[in-house]
C-alpha positions as CSV (number, residue, x, y, z in Angstrom):
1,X,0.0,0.0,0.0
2,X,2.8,3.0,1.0
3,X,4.1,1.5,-2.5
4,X,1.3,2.4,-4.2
5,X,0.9,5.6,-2.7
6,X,4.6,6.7,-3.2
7,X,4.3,5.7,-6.8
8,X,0.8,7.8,-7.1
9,X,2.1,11.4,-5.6
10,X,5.3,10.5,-7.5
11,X,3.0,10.8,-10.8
12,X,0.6,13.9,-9.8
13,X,3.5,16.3,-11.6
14,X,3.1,14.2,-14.6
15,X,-0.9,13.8,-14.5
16,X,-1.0,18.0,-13.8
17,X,1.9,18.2,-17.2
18,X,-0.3,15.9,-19.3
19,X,-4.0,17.9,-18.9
20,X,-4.8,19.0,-22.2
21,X,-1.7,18.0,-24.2
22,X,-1.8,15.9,-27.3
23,X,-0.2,12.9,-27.6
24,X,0.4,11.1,-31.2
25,X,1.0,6.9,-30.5
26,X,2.0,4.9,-33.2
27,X,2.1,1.3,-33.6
28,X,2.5,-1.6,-36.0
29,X,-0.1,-4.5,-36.6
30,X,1.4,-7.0,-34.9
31,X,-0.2,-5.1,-31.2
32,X,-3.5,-6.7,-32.8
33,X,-1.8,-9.8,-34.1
34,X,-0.5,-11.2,-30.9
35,X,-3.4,-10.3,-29.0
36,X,-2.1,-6.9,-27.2
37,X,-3.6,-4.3,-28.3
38,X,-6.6,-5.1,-25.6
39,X,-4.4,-4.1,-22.7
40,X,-2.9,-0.9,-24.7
41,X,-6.8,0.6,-25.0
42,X,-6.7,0.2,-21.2
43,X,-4.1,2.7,-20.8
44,X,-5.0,4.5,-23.7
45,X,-8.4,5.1,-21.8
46,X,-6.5,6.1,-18.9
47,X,-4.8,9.0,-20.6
48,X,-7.9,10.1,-22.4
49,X,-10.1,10.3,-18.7
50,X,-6.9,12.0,-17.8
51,X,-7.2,14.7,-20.5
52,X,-5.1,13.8,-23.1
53,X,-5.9,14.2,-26.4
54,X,-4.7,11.5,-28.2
55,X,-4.3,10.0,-32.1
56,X,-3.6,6.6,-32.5
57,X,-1.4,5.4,-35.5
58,X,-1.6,1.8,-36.3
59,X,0.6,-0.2,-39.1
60,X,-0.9,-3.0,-40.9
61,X,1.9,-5.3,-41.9
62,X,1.5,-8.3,-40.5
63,X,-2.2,-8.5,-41.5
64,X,-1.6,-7.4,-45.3
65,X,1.4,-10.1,-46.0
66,X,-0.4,-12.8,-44.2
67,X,-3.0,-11.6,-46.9
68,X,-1.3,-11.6,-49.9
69,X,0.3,-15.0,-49.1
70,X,-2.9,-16.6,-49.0
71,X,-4.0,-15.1,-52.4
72,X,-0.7,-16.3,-54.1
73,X,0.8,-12.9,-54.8
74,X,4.5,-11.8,-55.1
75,X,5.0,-9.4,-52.0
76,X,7.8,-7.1,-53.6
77,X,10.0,-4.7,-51.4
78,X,12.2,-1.6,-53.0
79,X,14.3,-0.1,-50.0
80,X,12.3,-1.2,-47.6
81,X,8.8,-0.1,-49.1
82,X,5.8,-2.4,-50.8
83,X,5.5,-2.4,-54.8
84,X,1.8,-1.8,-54.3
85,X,0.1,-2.8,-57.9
86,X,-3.9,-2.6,-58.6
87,X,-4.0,-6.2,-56.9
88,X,-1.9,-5.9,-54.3
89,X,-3.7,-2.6,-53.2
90,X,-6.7,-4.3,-52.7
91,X,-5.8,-6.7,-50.3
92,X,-4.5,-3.2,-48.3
93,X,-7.3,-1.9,-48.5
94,X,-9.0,-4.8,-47.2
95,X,-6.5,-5.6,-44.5
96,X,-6.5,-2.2,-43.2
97,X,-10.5,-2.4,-43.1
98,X,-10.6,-5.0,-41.0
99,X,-7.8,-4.7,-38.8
100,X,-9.6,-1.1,-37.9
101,X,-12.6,-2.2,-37.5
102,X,-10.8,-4.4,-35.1
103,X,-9.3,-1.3,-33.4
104,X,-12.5,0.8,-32.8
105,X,-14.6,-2.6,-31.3
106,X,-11.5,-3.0,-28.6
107,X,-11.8,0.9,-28.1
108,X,-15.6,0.7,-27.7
109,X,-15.9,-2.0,-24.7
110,X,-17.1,-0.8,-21.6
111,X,-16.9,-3.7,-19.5
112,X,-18.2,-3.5,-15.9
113,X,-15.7,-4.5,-13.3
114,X,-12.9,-3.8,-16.0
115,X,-10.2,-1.0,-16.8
116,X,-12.8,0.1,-19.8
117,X,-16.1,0.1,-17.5
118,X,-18.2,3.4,-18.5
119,X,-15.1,4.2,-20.4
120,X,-17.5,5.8,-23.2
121,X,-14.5,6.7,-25.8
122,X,-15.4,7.5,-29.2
123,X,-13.3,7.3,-32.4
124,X,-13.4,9.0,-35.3
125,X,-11.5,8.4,-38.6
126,X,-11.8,10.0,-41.9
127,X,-9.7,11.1,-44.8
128,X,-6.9,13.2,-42.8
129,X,-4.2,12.4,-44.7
130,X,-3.4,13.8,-48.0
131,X,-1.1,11.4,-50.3
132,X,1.1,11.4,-53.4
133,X,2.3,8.8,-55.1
134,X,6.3,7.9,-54.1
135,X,6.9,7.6,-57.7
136,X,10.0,5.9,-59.0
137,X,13.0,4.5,-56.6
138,X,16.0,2.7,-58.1
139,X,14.1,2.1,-61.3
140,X,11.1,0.6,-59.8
141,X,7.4,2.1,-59.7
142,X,6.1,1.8,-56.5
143,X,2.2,2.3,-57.9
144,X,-0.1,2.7,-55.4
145,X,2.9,2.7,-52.5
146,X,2.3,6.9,-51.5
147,X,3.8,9.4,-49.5
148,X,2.3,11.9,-47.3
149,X,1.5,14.8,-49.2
150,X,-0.4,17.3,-46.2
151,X,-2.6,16.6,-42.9
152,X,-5.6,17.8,-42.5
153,X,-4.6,18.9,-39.2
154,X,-7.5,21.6,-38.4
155,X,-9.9,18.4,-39.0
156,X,-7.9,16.6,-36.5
157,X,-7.8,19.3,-34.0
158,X,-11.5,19.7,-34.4
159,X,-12.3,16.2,-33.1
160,X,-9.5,16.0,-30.2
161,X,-11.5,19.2,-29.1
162,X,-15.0,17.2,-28.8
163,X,-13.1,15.1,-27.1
164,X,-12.9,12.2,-30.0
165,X,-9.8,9.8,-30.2
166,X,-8.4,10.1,-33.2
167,X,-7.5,6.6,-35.1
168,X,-5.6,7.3,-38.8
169,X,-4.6,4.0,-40.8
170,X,-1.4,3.9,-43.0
171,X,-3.6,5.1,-46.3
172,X,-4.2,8.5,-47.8
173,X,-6.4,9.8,-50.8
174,X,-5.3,11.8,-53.5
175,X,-7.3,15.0,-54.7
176,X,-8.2,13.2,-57.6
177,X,-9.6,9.8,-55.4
178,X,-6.9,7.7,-55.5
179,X,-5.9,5.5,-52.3
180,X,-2.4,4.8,-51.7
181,X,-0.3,2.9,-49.4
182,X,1.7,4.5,-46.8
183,X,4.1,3.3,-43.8
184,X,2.7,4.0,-40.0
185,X,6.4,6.2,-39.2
186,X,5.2,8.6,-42.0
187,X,1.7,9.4,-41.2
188,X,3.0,9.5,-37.4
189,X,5.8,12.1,-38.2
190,X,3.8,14.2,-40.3
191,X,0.6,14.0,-38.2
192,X,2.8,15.0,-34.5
193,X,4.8,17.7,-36.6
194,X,1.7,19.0,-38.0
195,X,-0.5,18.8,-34.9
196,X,2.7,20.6,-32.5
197,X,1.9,17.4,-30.9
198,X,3.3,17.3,-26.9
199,X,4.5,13.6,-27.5
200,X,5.4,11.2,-30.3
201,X,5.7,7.9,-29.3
202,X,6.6,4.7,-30.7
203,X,5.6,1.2,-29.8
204,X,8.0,-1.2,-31.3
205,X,9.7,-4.6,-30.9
206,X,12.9,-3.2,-28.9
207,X,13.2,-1.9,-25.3
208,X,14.3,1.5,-27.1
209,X,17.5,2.1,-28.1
210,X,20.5,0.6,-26.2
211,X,24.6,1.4,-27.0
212,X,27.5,-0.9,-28.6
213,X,27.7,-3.1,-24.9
214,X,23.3,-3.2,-25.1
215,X,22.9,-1.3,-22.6
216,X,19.4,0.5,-22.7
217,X,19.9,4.5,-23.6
218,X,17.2,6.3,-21.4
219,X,17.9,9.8,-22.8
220,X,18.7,11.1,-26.4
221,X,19.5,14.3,-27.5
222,X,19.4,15.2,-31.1
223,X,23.2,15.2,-31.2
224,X,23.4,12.0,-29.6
225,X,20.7,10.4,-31.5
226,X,22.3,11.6,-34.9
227,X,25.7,9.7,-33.4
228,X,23.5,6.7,-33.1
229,X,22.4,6.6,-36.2
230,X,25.6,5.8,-38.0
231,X,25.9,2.4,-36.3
232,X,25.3,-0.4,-38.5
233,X,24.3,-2.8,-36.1
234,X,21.4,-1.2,-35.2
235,X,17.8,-3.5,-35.3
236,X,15.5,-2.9,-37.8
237,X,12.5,-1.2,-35.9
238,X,15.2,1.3,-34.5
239,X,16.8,2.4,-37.8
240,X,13.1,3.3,-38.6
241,X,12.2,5.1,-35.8
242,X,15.2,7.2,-34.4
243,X,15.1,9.4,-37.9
244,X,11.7,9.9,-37.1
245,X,12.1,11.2,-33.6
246,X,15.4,13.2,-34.9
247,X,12.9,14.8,-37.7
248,X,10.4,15.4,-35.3
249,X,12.4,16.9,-32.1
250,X,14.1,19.3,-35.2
251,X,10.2,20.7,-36.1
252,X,8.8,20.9,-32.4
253,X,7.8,18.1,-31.4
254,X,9.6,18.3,-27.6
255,X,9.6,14.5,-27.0
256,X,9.8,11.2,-29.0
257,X,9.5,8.2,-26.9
258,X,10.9,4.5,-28.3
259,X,9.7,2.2,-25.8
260,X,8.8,-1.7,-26.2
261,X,5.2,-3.1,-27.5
262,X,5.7,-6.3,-25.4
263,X,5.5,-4.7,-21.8
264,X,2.6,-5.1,-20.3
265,X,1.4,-1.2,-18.8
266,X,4.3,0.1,-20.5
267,X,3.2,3.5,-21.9
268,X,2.1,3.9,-18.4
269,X,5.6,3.2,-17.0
270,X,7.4,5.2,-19.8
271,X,5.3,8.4,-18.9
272,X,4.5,8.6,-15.7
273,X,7.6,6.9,-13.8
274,X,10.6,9.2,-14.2
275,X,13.0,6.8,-15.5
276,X,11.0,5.3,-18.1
277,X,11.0,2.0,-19.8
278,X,12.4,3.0,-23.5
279,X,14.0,5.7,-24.8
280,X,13.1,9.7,-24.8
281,X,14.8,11.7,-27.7
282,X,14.5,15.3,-26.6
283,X,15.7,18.7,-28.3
284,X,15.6,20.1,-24.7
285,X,18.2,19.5,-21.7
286,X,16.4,17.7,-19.4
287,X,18.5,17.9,-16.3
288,X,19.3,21.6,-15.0
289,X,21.7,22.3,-11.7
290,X,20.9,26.1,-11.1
291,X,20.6,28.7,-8.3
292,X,17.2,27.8,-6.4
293,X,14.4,30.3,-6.9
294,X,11.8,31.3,-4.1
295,X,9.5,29.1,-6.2
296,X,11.4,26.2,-5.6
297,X,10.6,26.0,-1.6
298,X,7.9,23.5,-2.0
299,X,10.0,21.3,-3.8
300,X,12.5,21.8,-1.8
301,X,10.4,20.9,0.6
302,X,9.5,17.9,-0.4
303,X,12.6,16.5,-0.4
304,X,13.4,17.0,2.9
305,X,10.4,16.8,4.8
306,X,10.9,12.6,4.7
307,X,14.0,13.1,6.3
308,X,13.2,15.5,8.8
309,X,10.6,13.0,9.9
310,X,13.6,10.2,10.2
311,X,15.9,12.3,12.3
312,X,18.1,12.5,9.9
313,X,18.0,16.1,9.0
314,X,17.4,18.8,11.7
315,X,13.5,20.5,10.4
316,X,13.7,23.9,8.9
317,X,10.6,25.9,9.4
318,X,9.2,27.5,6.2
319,X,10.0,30.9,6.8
320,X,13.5,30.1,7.8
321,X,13.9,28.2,3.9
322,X,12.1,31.0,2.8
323,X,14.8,33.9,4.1
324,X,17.9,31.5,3.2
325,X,17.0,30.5,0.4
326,X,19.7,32.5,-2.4
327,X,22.3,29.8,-0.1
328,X,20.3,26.3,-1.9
329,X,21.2,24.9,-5.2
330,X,19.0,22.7,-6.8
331,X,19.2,19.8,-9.5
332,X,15.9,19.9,-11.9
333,X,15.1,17.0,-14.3
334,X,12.0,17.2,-16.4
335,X,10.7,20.3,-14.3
336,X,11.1,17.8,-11.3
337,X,13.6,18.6,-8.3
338,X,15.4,15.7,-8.0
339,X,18.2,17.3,-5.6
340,X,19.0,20.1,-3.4
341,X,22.0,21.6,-1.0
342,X,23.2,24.6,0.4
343,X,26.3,26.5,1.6
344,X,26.2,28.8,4.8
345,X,29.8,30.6,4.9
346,X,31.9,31.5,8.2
347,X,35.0,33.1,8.0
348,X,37.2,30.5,6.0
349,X,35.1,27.5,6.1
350,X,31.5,26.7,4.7
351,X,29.1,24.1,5.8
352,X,27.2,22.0,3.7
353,X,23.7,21.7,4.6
354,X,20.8,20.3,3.1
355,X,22.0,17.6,0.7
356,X,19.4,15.6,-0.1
357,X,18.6,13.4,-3.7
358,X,15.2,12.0,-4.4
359,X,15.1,8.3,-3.8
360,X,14.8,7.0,-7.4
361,X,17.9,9.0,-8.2
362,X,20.8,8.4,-5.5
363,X,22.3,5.9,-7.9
364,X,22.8,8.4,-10.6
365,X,25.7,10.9,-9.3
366,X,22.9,13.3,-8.5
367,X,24.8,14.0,-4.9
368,X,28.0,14.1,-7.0
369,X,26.8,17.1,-8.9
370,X,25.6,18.7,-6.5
371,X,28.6,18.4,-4.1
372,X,30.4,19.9,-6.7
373,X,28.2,22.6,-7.3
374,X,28.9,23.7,-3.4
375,X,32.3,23.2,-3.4
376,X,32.9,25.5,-6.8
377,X,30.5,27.9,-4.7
378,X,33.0,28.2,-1.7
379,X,35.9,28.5,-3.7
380,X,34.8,31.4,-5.4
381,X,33.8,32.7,-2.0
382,X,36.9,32.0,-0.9
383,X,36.4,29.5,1.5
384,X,39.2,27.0,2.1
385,X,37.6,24.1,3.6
386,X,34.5,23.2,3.7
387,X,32.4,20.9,6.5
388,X,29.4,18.5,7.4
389,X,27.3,17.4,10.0
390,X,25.9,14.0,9.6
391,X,24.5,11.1,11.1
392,X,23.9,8.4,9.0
393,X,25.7,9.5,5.3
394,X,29.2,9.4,6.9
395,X,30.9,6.8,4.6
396,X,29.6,8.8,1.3
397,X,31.2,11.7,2.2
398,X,34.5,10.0,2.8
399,X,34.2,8.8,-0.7
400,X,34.3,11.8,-1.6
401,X,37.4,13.6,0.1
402,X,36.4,14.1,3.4
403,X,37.9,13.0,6.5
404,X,36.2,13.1,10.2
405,X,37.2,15.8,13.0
406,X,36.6,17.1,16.3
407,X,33.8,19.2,17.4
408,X,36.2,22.1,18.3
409,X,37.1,22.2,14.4
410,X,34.2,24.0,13.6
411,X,34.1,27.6,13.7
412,X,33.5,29.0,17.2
413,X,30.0,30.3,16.2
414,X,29.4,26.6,14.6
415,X,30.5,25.1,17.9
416,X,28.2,26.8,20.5
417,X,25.0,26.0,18.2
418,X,26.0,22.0,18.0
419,X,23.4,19.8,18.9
420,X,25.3,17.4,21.6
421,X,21.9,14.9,21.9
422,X,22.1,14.7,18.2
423,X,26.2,13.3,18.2
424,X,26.3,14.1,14.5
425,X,30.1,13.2,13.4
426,X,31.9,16.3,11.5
427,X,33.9,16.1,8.4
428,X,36.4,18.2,6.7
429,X,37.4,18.6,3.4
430,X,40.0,21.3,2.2
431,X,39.2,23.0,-1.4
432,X,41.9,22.6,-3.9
433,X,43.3,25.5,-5.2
């Protein structure tokens, strides 16, 4: 239960963040082939009774080659994309049919005693997407295989507003009526660009995207994400994707999220855990160590307040934060403070106070930073040593350069407000030059 209730204030920032914002999630056919897709519509209805406005992108693949196999006909690839002749088109059309007629009776259950009970969502589709055909590539006409052209996107906008999910399948219609083929990662680009869309985000067959040694990459920015993008070992749903979120970060879309299909809850855990599941490929810096603002008391706040209630920091009254607050740094990730500490300066030593990390993040060198925030703070002051008082975080700081001393170290004005029932040990630490 205190699980549970952790985990649910932990996510109010992120359910306030969301109100209102429009999220574009894409995925391919095989979330209806292997039986998922039920459990996605439950946390898709979560987000929408949450506010969101949200336009679903589903592929179609799957369900169209399984298709033309059973007809007999040659399934053709140029560079990745489907020779669609006259035949072959109308087993698309058909597939895609189905399969979202499939999508809108999942969306439409409202079980009692289920996630979808008096869920009431209603989907519209319609013909959103403006095509053209690809043309010619590497000698080959593609037919009936299309690009996107333009998005109706004031359509679009209308029914998020009436409170309509939006579901768009991988075809669009010329101005003169023809149909043509597209790929999911298109319409999904375009559509989030178009829209100024909050979030993009990609369900696919990988965790998200993970480095040379496989381990999984949590943040991207664009720089780091176009340095990806020259490996050639990278899977095949990835070297689709990460151009997409790259094109879409570059033309305002702030977040692109590459998470796995296979997880069960997992759009829940990417967005509203602050780690994630997948990847998030941002434009913006998401972690900022800066001079704390009086705006940041409640946060500040917040982080303490646990350990005040342990014993293991000394409790600051409001007003007191309040007046001393130009002395606190804080650490910010996504608009969240994750980590706080101060400096109160005597005559050539400082004390560090305050230094606190938010429990999901005191394995990630937030307390390093931090530390070395302070200490660059009292050298400039020009400090020469700096001290703590501390009862249970004593081996940490000997980690990290300091070493224990006396009581009658401290500066005389230190000494006569010690705390003698509280026995916290002091340690030391002189600033390099």
């Amino acid at each position: 239960m205190k699980e549970f209730v952790n985990w649910f204030r932990y996510s109010a920032p992120y359910i306030n963040a969301f109100r209102g914002k429009t999220f574009v999630v894409a995925f391919g056919g095989e979330v209806v082939a292997d039986g998922k897709f039920l459990e996605l519509t439950h946390d898709i209805n979560l987000l929408a009774s949450l506010g969101v406005k949200i336009v679903l992108v589903h592929g179609a693949r799957p369900q169209i080659e399984s298709r033309i196999r059973d007809a007999g006909l040659e399934d053709r690839y140029v560079e990745g994309m489907r020779v669609t002749d006259l035949d072959v088109l109308q087993h698309v059309k058909d597939s895609i049919g189905r399969l979202r007629m499939e999508i809108e009776a999942l969306l439409s259950m409202g079980l009692p005693n289920s996630p979808m009970a008096n869920a009431d969502i209603r989907v519209s589709s319609g013909n959103f997407i403006i095509a053209k055909p690809m043309g010619v590539i590497s000698g080959i006409d593609l037919m009936y295989t299309g690009a996107v052209r333009k998005v109706d996107s004031q359509a679009i906008r209308n029914r998020l507003e009436s409170g309509e999910i939006v579901l768009l399948s991988p075809l669009g219609y010329s101005p003169t009526g023809e149909i043509f083929n597209l790929t999911l990662e298109e319409i999904a680009t375009h559509v989030a660009i178009s829209l100024k869309a909050d979030k993009l985000i990609f369900l696919m067959d990988e965790n998200g995207v993970k480095d040379e040694n496989g381990v999984l990459l949590r943040e991207l920015s664009l720089s780091r994400a176009q340095t990806q993008l020259s490996r050639k070992d990278l899977p095949e749903d990835v070297r689709i994707y990460l151009p997409c979120a790259l094109k879409c970060c570059r033309e305002g879309v702030n977040r692109v999220h590459l998470l796995s299909r296979h997880v069960d809850g997992g759009l829940l855990l990417e967005l509203f855990t602050h780690e994630g599941i997948g990847t998030l490929v941002t434009q913006d810096i998401l972690e900022h160590l800066r001079q704390a603002k009086i705006e940041d008391v409640g946060g500040i706040l917040a982080l303490i307040e646990p350990l005040e209630a342990e014993g293991v920091l000394v409790r600051r009254q409001r007003e007191r934060l309040e007046m001393e607050i130009d002395r606190f740094f804080v650490l910010e990730h996504d608009r969240m403070l994750i980590g706080c500490a101060a400096l109160y300066p005597y005559e050539e030593e400082g004390e560090i106070a305050c230094l606190v990390v938010h429990p999901e993040f005191r394995n990630a060198g937030v307390g390093e930073r931090l530390l070395v925030r302070i200490e660059e703070r009292a050298k400039n002051l020009g400090l020469n040593r700096v001290f703590v008082l501390t009862t249970r975080t004593a081996h940490w700081f000997i980690e990290h350069g300091f070493v224990e001393a006396g009581i009658e170290t401290l500066p005389e004005k230190k000494q006569t407000l010690y705390n003698y029932k509280r026995r916290s040990k002091v340690f030391m630490k002189r600033l390099s030059a």
